[in-house]
PyMOL Python script that loads the backbone (N, CA, C, O; Angstrom):
from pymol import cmd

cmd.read_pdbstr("""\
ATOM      1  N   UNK A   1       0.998  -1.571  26.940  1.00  0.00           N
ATOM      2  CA  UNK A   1       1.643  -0.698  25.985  1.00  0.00           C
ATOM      3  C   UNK A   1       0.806   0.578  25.860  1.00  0.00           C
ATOM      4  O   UNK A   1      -0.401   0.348  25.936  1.00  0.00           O
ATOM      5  N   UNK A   2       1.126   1.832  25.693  1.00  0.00           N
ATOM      6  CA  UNK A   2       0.756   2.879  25.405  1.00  0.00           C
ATOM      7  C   UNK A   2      -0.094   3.146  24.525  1.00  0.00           C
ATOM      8  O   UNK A   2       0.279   2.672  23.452  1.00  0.00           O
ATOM      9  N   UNK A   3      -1.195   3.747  24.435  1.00  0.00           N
ATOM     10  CA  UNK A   3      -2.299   3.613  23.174  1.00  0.00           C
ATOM     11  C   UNK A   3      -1.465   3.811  22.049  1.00  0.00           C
ATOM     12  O   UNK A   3      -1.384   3.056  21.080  1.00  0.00           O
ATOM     13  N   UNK A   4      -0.749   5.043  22.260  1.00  0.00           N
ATOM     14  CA  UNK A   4      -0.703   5.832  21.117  1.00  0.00           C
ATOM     15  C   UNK A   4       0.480   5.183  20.770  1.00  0.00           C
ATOM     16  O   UNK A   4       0.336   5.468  19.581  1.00  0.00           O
ATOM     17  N   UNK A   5       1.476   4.587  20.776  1.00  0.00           N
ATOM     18  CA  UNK A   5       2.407   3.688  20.021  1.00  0.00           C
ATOM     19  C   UNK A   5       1.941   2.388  19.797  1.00  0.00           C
ATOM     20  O   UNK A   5       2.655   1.828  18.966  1.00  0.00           O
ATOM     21  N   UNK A   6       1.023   1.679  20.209  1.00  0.00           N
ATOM     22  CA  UNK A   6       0.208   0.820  19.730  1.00  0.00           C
ATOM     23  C   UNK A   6      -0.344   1.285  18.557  1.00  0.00           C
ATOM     24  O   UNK A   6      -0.052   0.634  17.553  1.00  0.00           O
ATOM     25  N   UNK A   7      -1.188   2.402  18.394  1.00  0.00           N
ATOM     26  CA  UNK A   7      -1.414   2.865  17.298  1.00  0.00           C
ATOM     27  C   UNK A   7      -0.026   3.205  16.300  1.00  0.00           C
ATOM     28  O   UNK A   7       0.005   2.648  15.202  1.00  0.00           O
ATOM     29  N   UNK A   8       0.562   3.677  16.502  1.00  0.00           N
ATOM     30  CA  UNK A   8       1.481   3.782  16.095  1.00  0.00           C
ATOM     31  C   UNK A   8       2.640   2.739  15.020  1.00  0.00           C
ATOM     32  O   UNK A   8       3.155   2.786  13.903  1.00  0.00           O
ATOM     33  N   UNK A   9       2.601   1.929  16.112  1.00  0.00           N
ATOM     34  CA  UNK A   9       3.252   0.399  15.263  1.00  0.00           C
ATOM     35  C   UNK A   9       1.784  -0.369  14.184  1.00  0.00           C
ATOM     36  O   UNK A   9       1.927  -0.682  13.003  1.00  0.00           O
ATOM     37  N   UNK A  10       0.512  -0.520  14.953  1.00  0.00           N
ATOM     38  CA  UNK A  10      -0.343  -1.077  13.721  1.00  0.00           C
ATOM     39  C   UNK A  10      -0.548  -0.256  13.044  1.00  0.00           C
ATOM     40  O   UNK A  10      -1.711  -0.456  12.695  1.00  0.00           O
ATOM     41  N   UNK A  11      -0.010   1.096  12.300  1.00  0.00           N
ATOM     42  CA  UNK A  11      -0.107   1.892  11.144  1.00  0.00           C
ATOM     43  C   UNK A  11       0.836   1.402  10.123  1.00  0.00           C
ATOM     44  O   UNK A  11       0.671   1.357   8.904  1.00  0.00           O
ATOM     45  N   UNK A  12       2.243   0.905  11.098  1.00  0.00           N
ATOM     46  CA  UNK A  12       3.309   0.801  10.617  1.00  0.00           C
ATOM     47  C   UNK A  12       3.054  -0.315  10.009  1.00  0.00           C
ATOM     48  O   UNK A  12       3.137  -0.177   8.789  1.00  0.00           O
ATOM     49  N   UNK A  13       2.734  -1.531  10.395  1.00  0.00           N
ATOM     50  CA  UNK A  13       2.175  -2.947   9.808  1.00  0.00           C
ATOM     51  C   UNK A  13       1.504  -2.753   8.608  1.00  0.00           C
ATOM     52  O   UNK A  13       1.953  -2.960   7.480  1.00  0.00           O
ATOM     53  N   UNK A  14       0.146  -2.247   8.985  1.00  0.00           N
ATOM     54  CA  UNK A  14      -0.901  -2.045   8.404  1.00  0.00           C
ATOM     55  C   UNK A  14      -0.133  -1.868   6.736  1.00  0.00           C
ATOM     56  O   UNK A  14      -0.235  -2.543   5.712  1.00  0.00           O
ATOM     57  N   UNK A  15       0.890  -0.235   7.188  1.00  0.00           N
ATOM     58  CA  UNK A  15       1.258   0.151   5.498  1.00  0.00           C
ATOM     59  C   UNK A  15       2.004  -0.581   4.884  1.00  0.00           C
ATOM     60  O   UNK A  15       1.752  -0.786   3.697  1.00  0.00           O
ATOM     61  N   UNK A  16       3.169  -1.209   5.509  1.00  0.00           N
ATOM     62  CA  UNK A  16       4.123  -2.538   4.972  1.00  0.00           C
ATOM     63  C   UNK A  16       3.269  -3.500   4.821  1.00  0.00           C
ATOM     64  O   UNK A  16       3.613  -4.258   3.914  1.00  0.00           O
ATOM     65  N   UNK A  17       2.561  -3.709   5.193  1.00  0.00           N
ATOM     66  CA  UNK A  17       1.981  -5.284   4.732  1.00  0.00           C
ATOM     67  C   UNK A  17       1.201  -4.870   3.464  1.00  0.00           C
ATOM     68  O   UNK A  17       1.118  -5.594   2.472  1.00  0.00           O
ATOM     69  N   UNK A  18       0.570  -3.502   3.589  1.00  0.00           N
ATOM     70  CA  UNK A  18       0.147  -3.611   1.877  1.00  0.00           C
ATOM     71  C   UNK A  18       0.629  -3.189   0.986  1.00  0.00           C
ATOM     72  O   UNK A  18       0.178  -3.313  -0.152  1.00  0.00           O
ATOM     73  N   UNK A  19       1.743  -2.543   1.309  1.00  0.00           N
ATOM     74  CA  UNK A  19       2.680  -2.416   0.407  1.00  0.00           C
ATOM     75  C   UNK A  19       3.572  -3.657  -0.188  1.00  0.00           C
ATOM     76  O   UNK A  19       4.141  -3.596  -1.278  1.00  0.00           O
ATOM     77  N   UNK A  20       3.612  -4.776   0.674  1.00  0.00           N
ATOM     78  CA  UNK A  20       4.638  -5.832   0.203  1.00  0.00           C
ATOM     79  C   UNK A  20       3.361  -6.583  -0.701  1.00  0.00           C
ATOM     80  O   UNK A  20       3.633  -7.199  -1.732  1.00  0.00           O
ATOM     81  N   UNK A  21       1.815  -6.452  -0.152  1.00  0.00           N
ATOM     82  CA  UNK A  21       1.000  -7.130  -0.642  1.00  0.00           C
ATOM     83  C   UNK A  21       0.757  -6.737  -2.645  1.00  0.00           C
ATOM     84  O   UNK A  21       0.464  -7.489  -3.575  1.00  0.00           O
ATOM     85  N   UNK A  22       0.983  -5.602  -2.608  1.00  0.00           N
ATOM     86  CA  UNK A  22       1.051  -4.674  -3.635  1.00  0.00           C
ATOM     87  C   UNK A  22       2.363  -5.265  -4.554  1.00  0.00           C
ATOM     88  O   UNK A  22       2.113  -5.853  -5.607  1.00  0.00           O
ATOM     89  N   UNK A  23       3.328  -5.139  -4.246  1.00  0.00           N
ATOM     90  CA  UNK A  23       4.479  -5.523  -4.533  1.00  0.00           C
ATOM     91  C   UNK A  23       4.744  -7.168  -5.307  1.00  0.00           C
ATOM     92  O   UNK A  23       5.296  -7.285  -6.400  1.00  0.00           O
ATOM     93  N   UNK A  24       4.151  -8.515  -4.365  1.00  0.00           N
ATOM     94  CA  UNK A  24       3.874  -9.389  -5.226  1.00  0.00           C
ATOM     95  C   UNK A  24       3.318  -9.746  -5.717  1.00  0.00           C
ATOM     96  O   UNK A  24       3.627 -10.752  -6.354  1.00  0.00           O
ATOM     97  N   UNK A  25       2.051  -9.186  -5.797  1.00  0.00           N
ATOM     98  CA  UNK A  25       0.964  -9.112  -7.317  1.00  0.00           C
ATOM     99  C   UNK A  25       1.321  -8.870  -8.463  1.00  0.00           C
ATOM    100  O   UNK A  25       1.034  -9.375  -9.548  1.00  0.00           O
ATOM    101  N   UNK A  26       2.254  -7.708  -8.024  1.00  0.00           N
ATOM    102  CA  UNK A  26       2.422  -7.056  -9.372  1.00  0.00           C
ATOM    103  C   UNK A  26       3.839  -7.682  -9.842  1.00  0.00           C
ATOM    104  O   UNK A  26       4.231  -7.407 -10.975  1.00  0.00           O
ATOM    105  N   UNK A  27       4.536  -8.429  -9.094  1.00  0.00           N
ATOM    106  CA  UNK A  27       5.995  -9.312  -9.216  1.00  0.00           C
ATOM    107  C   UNK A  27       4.908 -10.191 -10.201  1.00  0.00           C
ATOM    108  O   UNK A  27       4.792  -9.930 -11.398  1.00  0.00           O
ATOM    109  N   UNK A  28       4.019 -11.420  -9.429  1.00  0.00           N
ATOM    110  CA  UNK A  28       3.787 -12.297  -9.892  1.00  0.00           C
ATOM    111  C   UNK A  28       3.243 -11.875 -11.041  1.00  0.00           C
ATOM    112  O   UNK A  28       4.066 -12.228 -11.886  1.00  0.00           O
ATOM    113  N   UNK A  29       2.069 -11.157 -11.773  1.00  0.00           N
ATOM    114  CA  UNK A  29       1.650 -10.469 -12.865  1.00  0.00           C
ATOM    115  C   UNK A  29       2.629 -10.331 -13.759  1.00  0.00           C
ATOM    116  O   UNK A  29       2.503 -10.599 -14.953  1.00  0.00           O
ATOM    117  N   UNK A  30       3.577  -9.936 -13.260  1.00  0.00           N
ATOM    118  CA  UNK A  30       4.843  -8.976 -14.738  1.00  0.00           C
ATOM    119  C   UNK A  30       5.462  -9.891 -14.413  1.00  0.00           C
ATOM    120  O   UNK A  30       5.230 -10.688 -15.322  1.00  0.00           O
ATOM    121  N   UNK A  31       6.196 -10.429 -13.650  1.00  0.00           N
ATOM    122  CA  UNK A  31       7.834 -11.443 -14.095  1.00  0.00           C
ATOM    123  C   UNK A  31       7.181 -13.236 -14.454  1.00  0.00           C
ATOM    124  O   UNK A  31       7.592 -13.970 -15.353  1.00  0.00           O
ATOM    125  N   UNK A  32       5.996 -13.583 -13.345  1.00  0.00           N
ATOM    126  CA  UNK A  32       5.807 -14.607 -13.962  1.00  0.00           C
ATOM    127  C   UNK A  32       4.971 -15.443 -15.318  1.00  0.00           C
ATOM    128  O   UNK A  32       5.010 -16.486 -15.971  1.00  0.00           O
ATOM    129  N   UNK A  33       4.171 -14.069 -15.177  1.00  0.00           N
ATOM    130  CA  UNK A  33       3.276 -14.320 -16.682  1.00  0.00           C
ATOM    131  C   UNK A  33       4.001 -13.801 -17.493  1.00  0.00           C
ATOM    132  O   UNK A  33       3.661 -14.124 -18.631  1.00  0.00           O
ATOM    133  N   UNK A  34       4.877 -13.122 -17.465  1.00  0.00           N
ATOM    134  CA  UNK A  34       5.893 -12.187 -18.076  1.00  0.00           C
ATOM    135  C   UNK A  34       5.282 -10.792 -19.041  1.00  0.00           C
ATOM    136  O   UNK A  34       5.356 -10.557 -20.247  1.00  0.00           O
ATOM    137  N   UNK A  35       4.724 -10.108 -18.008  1.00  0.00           N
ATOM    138  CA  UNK A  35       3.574  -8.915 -18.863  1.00  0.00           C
ATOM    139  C   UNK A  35       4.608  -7.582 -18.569  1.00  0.00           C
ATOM    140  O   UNK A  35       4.626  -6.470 -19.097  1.00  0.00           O
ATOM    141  N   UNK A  36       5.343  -8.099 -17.641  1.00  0.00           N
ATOM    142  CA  UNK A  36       6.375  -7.049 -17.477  1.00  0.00           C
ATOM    143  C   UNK A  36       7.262  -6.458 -18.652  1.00  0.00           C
ATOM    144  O   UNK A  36       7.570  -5.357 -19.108  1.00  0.00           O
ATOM    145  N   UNK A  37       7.543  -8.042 -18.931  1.00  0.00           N
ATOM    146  CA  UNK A  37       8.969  -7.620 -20.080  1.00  0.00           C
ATOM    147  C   UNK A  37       8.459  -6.944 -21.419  1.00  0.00           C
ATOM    148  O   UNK A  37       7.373  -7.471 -21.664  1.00  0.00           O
ATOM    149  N   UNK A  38       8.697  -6.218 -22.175  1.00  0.00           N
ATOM    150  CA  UNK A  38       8.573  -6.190 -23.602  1.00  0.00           C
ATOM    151  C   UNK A  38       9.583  -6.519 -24.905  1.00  0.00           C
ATOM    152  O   UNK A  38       9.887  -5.672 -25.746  1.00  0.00           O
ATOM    153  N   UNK A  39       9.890  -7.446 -24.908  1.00  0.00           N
ATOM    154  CA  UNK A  39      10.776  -8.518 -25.485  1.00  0.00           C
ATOM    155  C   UNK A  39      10.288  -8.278 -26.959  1.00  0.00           C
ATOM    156  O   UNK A  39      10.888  -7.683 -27.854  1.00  0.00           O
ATOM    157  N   UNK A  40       9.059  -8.882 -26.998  1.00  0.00           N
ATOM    158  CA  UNK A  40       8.669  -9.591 -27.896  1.00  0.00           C
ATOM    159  C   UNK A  40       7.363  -7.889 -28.473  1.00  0.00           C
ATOM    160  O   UNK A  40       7.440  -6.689 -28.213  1.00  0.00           O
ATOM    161  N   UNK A  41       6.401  -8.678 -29.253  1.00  0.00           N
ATOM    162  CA  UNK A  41       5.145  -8.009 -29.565  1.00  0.00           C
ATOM    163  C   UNK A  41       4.506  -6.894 -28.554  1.00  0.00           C
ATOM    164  O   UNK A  41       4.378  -7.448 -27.462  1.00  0.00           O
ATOM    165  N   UNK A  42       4.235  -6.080 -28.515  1.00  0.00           N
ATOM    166  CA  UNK A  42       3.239  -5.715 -27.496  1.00  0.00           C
ATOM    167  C   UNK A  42       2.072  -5.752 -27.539  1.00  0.00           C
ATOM    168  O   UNK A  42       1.558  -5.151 -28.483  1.00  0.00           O
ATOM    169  N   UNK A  43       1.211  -6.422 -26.610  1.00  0.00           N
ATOM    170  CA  UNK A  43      -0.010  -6.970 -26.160  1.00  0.00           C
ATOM    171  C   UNK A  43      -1.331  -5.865 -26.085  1.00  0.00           C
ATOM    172  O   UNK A  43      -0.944  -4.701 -26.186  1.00  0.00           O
ATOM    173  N   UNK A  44      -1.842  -5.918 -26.030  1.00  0.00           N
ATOM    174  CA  UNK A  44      -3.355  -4.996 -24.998  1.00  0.00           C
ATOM    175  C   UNK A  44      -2.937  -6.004 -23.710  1.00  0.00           C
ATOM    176  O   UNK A  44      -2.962  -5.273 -22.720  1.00  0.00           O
ATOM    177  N   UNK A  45      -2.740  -6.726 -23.494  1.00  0.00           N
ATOM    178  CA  UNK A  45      -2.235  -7.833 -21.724  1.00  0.00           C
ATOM    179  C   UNK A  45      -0.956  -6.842 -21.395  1.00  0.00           C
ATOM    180  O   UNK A  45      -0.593  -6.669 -20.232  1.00  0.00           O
ATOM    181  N   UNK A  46      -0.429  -6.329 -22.296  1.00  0.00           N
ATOM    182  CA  UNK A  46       0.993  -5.454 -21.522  1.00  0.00           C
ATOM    183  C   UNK A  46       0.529  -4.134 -20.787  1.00  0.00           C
ATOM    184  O   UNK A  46       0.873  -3.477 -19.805  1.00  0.00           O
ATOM    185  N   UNK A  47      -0.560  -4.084 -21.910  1.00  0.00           N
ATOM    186  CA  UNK A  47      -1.337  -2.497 -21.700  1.00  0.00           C
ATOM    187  C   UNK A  47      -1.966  -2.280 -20.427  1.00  0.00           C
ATOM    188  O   UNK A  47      -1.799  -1.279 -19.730  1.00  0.00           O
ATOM    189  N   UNK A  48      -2.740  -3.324 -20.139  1.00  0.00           N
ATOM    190  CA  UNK A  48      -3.648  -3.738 -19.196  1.00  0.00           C
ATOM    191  C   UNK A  48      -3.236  -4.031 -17.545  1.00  0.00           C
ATOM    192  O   UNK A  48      -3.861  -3.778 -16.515  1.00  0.00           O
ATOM    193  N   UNK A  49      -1.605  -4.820 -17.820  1.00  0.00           N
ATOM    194  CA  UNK A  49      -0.870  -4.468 -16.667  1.00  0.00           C
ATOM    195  C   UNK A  49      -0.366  -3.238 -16.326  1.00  0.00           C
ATOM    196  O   UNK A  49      -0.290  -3.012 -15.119  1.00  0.00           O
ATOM    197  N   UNK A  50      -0.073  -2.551 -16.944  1.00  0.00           N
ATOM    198  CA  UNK A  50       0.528  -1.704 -17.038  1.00  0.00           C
ATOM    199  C   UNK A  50      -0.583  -0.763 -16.394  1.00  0.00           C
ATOM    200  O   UNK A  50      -0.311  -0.179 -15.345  1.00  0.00           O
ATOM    201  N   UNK A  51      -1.844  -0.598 -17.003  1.00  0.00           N
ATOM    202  CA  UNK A  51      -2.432   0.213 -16.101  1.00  0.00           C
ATOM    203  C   UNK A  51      -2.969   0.255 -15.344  1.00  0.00           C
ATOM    204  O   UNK A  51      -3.371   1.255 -14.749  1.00  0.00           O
ATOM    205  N   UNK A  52      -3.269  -1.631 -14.971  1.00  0.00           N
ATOM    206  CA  UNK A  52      -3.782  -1.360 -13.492  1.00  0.00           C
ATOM    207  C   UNK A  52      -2.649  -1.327 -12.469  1.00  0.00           C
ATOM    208  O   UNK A  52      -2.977  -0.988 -11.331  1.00  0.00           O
ATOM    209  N   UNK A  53      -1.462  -1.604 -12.676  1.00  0.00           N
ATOM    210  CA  UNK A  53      -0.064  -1.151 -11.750  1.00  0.00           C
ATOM    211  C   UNK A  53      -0.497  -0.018 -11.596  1.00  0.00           C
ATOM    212  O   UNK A  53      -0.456   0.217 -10.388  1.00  0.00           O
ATOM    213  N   UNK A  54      -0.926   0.895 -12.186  1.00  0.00           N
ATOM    214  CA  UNK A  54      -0.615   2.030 -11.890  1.00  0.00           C
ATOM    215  C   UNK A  54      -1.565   2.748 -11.171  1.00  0.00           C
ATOM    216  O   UNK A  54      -1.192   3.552 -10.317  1.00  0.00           O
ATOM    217  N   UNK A  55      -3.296   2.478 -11.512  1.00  0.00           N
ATOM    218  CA  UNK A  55      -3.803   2.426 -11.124  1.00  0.00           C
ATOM    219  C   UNK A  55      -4.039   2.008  -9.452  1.00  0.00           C
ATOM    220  O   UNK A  55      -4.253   2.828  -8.559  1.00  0.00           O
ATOM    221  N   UNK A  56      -3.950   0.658  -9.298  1.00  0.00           N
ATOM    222  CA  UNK A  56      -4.009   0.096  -8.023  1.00  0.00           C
ATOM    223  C   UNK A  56      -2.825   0.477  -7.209  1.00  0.00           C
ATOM    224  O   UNK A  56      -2.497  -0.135  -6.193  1.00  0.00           O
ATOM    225  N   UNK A  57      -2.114   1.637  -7.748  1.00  0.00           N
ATOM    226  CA  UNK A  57      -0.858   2.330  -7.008  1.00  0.00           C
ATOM    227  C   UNK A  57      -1.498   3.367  -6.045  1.00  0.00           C
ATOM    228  O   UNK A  57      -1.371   3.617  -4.846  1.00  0.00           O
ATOM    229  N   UNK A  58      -2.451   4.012  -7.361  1.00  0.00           N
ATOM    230  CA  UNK A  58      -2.932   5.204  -6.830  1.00  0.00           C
ATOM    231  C   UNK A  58      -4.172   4.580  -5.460  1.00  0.00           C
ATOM    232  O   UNK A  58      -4.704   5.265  -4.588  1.00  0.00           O
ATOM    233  N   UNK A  59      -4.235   3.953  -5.567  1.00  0.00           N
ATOM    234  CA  UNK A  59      -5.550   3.364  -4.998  1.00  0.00           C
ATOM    235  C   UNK A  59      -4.961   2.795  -3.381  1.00  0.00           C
ATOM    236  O   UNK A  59      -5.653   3.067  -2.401  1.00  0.00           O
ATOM    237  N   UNK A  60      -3.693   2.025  -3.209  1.00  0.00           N
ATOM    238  CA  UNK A  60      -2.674   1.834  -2.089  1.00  0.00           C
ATOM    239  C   UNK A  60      -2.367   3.262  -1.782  1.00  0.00           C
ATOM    240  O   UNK A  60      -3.031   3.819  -0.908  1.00  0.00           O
ATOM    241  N   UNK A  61      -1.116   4.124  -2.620  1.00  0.00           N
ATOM    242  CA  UNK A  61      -1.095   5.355  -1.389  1.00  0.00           C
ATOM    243  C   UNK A  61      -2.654   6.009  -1.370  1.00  0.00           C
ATOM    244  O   UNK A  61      -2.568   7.032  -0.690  1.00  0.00           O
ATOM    245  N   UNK A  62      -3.547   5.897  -1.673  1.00  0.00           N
ATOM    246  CA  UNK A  62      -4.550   6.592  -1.248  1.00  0.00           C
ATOM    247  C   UNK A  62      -4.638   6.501   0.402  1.00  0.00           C
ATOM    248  O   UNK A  62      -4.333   7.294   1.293  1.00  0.00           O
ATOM    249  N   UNK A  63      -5.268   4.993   0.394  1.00  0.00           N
ATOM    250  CA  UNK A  63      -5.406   4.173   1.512  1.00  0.00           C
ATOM    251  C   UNK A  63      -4.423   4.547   2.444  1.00  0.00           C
ATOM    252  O   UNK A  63      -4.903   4.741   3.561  1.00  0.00           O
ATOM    253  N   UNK A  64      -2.976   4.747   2.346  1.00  0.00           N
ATOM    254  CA  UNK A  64      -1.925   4.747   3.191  1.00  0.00           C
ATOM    255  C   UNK A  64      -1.884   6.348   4.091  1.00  0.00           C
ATOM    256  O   UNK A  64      -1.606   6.696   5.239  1.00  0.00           O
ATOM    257  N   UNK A  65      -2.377   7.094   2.693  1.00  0.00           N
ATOM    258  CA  UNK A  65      -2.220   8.198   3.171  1.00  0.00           C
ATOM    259  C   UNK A  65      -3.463   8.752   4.458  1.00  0.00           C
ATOM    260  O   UNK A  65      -3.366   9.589   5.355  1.00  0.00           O
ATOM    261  N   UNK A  66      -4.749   7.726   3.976  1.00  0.00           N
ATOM    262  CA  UNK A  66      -5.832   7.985   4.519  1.00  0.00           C
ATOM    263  C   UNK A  66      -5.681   7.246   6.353  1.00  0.00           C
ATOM    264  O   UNK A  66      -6.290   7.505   7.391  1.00  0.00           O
ATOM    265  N   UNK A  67      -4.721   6.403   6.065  1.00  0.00           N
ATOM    266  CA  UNK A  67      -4.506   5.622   7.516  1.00  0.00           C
ATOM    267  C   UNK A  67      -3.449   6.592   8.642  1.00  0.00           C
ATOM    268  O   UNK A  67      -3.573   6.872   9.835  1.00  0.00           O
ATOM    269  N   UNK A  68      -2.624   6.849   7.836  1.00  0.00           N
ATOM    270  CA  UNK A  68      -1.255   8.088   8.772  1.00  0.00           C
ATOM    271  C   UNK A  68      -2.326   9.198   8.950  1.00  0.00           C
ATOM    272  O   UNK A  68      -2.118   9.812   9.996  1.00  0.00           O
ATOM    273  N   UNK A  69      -3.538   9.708   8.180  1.00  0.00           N
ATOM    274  CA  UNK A  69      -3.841  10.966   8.774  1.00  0.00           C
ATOM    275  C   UNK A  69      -4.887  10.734  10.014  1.00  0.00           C
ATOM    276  O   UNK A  69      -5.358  11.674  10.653  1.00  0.00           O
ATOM    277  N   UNK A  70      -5.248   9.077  10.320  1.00  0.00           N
ATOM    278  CA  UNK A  70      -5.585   8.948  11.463  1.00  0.00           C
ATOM    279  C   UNK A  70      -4.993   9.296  12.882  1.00  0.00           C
ATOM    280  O   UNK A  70      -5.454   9.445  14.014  1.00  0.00           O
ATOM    281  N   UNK A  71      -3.663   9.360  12.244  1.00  0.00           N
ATOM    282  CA  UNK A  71      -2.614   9.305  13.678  1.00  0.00           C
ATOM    283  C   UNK A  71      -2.649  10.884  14.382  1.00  0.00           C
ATOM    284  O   UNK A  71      -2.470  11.889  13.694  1.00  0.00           O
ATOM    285  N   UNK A  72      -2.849  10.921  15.527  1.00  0.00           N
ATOM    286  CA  UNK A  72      -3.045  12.318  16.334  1.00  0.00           C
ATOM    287  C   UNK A  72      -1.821  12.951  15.921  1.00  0.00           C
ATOM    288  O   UNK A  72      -0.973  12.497  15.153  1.00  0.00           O
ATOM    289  N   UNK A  73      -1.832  14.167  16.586  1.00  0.00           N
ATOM    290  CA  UNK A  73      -0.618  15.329  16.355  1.00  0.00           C
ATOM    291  C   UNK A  73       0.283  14.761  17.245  1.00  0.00           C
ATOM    292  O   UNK A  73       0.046  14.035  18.210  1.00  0.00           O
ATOM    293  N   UNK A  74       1.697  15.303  16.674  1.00  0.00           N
ATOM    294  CA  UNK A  74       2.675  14.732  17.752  1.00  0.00           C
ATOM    295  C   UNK A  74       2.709  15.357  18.899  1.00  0.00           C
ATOM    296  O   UNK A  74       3.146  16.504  18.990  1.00  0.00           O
ATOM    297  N   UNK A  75       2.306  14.756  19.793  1.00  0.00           N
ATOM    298  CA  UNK A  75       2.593  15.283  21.256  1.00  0.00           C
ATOM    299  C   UNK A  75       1.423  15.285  22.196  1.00  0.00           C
ATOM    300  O   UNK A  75       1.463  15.493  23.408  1.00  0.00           O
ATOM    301  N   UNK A  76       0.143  14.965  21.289  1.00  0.00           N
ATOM    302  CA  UNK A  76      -0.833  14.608  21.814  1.00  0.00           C
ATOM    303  C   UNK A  76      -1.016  14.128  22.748  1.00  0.00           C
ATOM    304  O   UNK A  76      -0.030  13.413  22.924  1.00  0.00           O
ATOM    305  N   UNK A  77      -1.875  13.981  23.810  1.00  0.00           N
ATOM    306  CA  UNK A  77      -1.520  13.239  24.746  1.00  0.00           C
ATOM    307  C   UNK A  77      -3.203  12.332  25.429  1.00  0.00           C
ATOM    308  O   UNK A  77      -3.160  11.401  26.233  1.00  0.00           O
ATOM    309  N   UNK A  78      -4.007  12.693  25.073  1.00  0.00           N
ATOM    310  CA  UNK A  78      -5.352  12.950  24.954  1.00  0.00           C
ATOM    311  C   UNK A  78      -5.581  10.859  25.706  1.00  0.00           C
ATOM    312  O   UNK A  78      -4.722  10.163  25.165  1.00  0.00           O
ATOM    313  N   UNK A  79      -6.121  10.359  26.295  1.00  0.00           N
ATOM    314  CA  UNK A  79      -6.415   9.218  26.391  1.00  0.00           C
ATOM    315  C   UNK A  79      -7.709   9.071  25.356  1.00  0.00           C
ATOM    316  O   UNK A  79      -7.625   8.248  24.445  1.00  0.00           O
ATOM    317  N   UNK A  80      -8.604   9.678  25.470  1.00  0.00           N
ATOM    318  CA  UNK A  80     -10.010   8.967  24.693  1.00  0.00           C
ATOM    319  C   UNK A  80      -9.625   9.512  23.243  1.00  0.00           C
ATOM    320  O   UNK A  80     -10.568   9.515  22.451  1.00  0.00           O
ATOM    321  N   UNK A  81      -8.888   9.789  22.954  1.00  0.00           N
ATOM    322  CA  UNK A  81      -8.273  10.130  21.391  1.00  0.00           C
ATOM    323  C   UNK A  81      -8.145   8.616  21.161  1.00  0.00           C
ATOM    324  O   UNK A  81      -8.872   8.230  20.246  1.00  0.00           O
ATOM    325  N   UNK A  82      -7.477   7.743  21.699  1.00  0.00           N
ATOM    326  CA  UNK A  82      -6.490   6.803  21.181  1.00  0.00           C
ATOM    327  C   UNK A  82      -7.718   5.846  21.200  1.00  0.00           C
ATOM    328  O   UNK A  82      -7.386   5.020  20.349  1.00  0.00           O
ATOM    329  N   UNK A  83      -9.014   5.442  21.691  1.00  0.00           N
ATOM    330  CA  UNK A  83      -9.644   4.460  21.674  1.00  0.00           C
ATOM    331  C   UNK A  83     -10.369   3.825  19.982  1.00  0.00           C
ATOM    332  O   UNK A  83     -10.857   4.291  18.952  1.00  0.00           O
ATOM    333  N   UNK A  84     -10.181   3.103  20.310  1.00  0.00           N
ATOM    334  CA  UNK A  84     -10.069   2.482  19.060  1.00  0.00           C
ATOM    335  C   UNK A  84     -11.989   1.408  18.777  1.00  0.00           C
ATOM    336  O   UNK A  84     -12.188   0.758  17.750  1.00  0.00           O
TER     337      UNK A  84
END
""", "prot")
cmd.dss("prot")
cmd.show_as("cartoon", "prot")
cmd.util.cbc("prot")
cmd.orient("prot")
């Protein structure tokens, strides 16, 4: 396979997988402890989800953004670019 779509697809992994990883933490956190809902009272535990969601948001696209700006320019063509 081609370096550079090899690279290419494990960027693609790389960001879906921590994005889905991201995704049921914060499912399991809010729907099953139920810190999500505000039904009832509100907590400092509502507070607390609430900001590390948001937090550990900023902290994923960081990462995501920091992984795509690995990827060469389009059209690149360079072989010792792509070594990994």
């Amino acid at each position: 396979m081609e370096p550079a779509i090899r690279l290419f697809l494990k960027t693609i992994v790389q960001t879906l997988s921590m994005m889905v990883l991201w995704m049921l933490l914060n499912a399991f956190f809010g729907i099953k402890l139920g810190l999500m809902f505000l039904d009832e009272e509100i907590t400092v535990w509502h507070g607390v989800y609430y900001f590390g969601m948001v937090v550990s948001f900023y902290f994923v696209m960081r990462y995501i953004i920091a992984k795509w700006k690995l990827l060469p320019p389009l059209g690149r063509m360079d072989e010792d670019y792509y070594q990994e």
